[in-house]
C-alpha positions in Angstrom: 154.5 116.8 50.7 156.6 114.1 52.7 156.3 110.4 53.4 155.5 109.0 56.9 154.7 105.7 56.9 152.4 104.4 59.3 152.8 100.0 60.4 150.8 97.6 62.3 151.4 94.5 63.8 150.8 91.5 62.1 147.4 89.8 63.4 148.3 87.0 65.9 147.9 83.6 65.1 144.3 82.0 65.9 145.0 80.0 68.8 145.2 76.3 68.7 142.5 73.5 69.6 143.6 70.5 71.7 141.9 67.2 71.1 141.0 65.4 74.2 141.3 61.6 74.4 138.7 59.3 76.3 140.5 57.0 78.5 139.4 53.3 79.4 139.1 53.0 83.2 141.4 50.1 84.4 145.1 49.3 84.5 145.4 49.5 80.8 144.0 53.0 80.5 146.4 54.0 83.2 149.0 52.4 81.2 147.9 54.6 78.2 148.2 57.4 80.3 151.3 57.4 81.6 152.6 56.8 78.2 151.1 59.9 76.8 152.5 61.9 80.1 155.8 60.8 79.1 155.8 61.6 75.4 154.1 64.6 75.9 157.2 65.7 78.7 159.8 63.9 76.3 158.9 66.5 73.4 158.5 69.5 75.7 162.1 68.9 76.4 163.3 68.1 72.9 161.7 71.3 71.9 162.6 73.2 74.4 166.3 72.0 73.4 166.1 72.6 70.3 165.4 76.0 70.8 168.2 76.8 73.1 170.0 75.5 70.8 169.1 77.6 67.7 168.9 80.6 70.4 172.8 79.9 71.0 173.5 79.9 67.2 171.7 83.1 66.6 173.5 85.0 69.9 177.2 83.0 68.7 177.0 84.2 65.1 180.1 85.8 65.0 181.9 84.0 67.3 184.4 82.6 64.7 184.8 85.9 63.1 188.4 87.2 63.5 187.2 90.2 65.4 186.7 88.0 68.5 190.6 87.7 68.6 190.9 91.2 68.8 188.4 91.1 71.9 190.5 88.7 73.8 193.8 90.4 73.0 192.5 93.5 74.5 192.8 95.5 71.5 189.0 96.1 70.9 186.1 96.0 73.4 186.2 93.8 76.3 183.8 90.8 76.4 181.9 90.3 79.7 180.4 87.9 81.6 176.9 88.0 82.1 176.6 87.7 85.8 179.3 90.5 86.3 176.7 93.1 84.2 173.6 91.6 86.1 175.3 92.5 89.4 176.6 96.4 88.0 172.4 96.8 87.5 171.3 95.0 90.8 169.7 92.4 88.3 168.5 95.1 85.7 166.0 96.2 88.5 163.3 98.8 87.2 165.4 101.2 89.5 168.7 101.6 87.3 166.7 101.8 84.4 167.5 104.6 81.7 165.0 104.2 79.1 163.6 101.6 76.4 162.9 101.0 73.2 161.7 99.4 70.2 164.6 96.4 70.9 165.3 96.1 74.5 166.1 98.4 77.3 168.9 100.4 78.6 170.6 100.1 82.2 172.4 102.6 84.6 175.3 100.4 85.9 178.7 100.3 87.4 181.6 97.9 86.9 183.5 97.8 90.5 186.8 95.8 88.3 186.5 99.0 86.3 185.7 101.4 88.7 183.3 103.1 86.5 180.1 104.2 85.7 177.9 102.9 82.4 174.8 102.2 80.0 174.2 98.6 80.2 172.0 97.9 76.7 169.8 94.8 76.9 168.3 93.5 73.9 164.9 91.8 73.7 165.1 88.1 73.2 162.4 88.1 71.4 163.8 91.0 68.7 165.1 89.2 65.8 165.7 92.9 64.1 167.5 93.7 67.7 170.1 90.9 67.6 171.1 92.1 63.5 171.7 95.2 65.2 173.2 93.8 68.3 176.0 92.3 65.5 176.6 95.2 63.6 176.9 97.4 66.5 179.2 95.2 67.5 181.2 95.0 64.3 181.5 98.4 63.3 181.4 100.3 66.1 183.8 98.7 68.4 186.5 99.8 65.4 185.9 103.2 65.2 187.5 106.1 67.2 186.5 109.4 67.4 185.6 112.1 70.5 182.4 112.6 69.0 181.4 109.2 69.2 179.8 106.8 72.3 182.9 104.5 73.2 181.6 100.8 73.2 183.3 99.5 76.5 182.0 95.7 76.1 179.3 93.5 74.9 178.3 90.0 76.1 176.3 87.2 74.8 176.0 84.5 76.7 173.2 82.5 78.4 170.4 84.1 76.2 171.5 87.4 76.5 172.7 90.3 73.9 174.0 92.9 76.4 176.0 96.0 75.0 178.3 98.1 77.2 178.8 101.7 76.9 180.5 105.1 78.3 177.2 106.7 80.8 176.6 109.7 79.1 175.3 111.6 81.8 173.2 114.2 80.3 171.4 112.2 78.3 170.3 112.2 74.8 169.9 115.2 73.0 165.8 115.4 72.3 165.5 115.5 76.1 167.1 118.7 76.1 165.3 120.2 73.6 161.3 119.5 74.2 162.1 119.4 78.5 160.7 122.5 80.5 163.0 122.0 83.0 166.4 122.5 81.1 166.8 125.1 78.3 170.0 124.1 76.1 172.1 127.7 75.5 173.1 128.7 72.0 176.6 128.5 72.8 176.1 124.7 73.6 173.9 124.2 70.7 176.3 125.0 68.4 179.0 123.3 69.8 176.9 120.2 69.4 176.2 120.7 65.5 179.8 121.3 64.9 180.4 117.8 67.0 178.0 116.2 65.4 179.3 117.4 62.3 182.6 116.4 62.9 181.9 112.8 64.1 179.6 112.5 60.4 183.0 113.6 58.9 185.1 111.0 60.3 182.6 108.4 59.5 182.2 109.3 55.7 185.8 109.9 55.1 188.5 109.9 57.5 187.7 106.2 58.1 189.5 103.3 56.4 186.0 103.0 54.9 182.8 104.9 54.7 180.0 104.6 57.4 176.8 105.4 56.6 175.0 106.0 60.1 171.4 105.8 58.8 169.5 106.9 61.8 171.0 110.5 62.5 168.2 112.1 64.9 168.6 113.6 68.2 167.6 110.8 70.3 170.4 109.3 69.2 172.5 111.8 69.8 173.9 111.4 73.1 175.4 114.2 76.0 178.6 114.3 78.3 179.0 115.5 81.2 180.1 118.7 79.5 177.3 118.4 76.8 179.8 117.3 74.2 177.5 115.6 72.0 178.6 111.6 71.2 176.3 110.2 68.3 175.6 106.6 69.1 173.8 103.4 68.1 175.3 101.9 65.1 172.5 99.6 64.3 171.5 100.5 61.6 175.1 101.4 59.9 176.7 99.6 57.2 180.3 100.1 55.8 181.1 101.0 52.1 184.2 101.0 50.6 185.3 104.1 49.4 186.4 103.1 46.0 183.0 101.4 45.4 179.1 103.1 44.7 178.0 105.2 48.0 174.6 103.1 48.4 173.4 100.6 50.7 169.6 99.1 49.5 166.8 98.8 52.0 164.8 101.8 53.2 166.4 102.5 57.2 165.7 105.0 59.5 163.0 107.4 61.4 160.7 109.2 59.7 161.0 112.7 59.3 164.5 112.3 59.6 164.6 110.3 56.5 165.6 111.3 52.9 163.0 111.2 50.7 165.3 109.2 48.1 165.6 106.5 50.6 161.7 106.1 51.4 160.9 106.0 47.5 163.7 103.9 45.9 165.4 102.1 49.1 168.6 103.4 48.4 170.9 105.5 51.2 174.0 106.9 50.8 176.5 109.5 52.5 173.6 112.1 50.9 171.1 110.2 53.2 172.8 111.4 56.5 173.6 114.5 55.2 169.8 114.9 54.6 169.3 113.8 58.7 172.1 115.9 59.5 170.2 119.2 57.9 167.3 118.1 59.7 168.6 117.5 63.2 170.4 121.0 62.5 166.8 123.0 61.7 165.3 121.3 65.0 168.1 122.4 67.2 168.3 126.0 65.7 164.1 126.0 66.1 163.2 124.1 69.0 160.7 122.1 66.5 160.2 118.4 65.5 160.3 117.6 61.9 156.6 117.9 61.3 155.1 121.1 62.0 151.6 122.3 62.3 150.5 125.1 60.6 147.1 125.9 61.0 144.6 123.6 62.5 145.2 121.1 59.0 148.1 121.9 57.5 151.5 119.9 58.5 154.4 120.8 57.0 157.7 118.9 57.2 160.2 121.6 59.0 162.5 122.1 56.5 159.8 123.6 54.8 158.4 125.8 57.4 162.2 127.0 58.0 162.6 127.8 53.9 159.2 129.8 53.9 160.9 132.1 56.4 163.5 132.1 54.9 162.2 133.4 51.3 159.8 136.0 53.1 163.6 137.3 54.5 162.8 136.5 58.1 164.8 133.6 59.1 165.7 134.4 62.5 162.0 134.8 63.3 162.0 130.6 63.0 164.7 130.4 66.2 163.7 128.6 69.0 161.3 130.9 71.1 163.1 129.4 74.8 166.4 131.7 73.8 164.5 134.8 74.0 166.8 136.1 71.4 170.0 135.0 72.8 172.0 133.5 70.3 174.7 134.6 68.0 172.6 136.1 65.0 175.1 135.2 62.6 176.0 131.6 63.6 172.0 131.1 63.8 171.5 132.5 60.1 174.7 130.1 59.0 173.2 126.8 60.5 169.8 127.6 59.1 171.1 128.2 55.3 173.2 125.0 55.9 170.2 122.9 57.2 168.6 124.5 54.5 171.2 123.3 52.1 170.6 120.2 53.3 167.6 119.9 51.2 165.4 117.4 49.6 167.4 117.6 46.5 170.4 114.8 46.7 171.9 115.9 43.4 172.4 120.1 45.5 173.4 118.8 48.7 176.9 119.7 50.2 179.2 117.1 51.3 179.5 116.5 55.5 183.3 117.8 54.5 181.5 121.6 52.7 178.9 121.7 55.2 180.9 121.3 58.3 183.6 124.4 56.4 180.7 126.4 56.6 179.6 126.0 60.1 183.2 126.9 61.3 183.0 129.4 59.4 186.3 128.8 56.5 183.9 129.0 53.6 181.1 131.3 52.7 177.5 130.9 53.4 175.8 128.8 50.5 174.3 130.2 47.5 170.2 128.9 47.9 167.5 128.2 45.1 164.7 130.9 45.1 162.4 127.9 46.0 163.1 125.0 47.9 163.3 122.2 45.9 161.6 118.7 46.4 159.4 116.2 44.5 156.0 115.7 46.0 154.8 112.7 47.7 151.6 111.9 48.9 152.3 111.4 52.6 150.4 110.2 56.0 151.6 112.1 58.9 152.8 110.5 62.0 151.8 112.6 65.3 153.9 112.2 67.1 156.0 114.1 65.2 154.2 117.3 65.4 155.3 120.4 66.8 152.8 123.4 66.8 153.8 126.5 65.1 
């Protein structure tokens, strides 16, 4: 069994009782009153300063970071000004809106100085959790290179505002492709995709100058050209290791499902830990299924599960995604389910992103799999909205 866990909202604060003052009638009282008007107005404003003034620390906290010089110099992204990016999105109208989410919203936009087309991301103000990730999007992301990345054009963060500026990816994210009616990705395309997704999780574990652990490899986050090359994006929950030091980052991060099981029971994540989304994402593309599938009218399995039972009973392509009707490669689709297979549970089995992507191009040989899949068990709770029927 798997964990999904399941988190409310902290209760709001009872609201607060105002005391109400009796007032003498006559010149004094109005005295009194004016006098409370005032002080009352004086720390509105002192407040309200205050505020904007720990806002502006929060929003500047890397302002003195040597980074920024790189900014100005033109070496890394370019910094803009807010009023330019509220005029690219007509005043981030609800018409050039692309989507949102848990920390802000994302904007269809375009730069006339440019001449070009982009995703405008604006952060909530009230998201403490989005302005961390605002930074290390920022920070790591604006350093790293790779055609199977999203380019970060710009950011901005001034007056208030956390806005991140990025390459218009104008298919889309990848989930839209895969549970739409309307568009049916090919196998041809599919493939192409795991190998670039593969190949940017490559470059981040070990053709860096350090090693990037992503954290949240799904396919939402997995973004589309305009010739479906797939770009993985949002860094904000990445965090650099060095390569000569211990793989793990501490704190559990992530989406469930997508998660390794390590990582929701000890809080540790490591190179493994994408590896472990990677194999995931891999099985959903190959079977047209989110990672908790219903079997039955009670029984939800997590999909790497439902892909192994197939697998054991020796019918593995029967778990493709019904939409090709049978048109896919048969031995490219048997290859990326073994490898999402050997993705598994297991941390101590799974390949490296360097052996897995060898397999999917097809320089090494298929891997050797364990009779039974194998995985610790968990009591779990099952989100539904991660449930695909069988």
């Amino acid at each position: 069994m798997w964990f999904f866990f399941h988190l409310e909202a902290p209760p709001l604060a009872a609201d607060r009782t105002s005391s109400r003052t009796t007032l003498v009638a006559g010149v004094s009282a109005g005295v009194v009153v004016v006098f409370v008007i005032s002080s009352s107005l004086l720390v509105c404003f002192l407040l309200r300063y205050r505020r904007q003034n720990q806002i502006a620390r929060q929003v500047d906290t890397f302002d003195d970071d040597p980074m920024e010089d790189d900014f100005e110099k033109g070496t890394g992204p370019k910094r803009f000004r807010y009023s330019d990016l509220a005029v690219a999105t007509s005043n981030f109208s609800d018409e050039k809106k692309l989507g949102e989410g848990g920390f802000g919203s994302v904007y269809k936009g375009f730069l006339k100085e440019l001449k070009v087309e982009v995703a405008i991301k604006r952060v909530s103000k009230t998201s403490k959790q989005g302005r961390k990730e605002y930074i290390s999007e920022v920070k790591i992301i604006s350093r790293l290179r790779h055609r199977n990345l999203v380019q970060l054009i710009g950011w901005c963060h001034g007056g208030g505002e956390l806005l991140l500026v990025y390459d218009l990816m104008p298919h889309g994210s990848l989930d839209t492709h895969l549970y739409s009616s309307n568009t049916i990705l090919s196998w041809p395309l599919r493939y192409e995709i795991v190998l670039g997704l593969g190949s940017a999780l490559l470059y981040l574990h070990q053709d860096w100058e350090q090693c990037v652990l992503h954290r949240d490899v799904k396919p939402s986050n997995i973004m589309l050209d305009a010739s479906f090359c797939a770009k993985l994006g949002d860094f904000g929950l990445a965090r650099l290791v060095d390569h000569d030091r211990g793989p793990y980052t501490t704190g559990i991060a992530g989406t469930m499902g997508y998660m390794d099981p390590e990582c929701m029971v000890t809080g540790r994540t490591s190179a493994e830990s994408d590896v472990y989304s990677f194999g995931v994402v891999m099985l959903e593309i190959a079977c047209g299924k989110r990672p908790a599938v219903a079997r039955g009218r009670e029984d939800i399995i997590h999909l790497v599960q439902w892909v192994w039972d197939s697998w054991e009973s020796g019918r593995t392509l029967a778990a493709a995604d019904a939409q090709l009707n049978l048109e896919f490669d048969d031995r490219e689709m048997e290859r990326m389910m073994a490898v999402g297979l050997w993705c598994h549970p297991d941390r101590t089995l799974r390949p490296s992103i360097k052996q897995a992507v060898s397999v999917l191009r097809f320089e090494a040989p298929p891997p050797s799999l364990p009779a039974k899949m194998p995985v610790a068990t968990f009591t779990a709770t099952i989100d539904s909205s991660l449930v695909s029927a069988s």
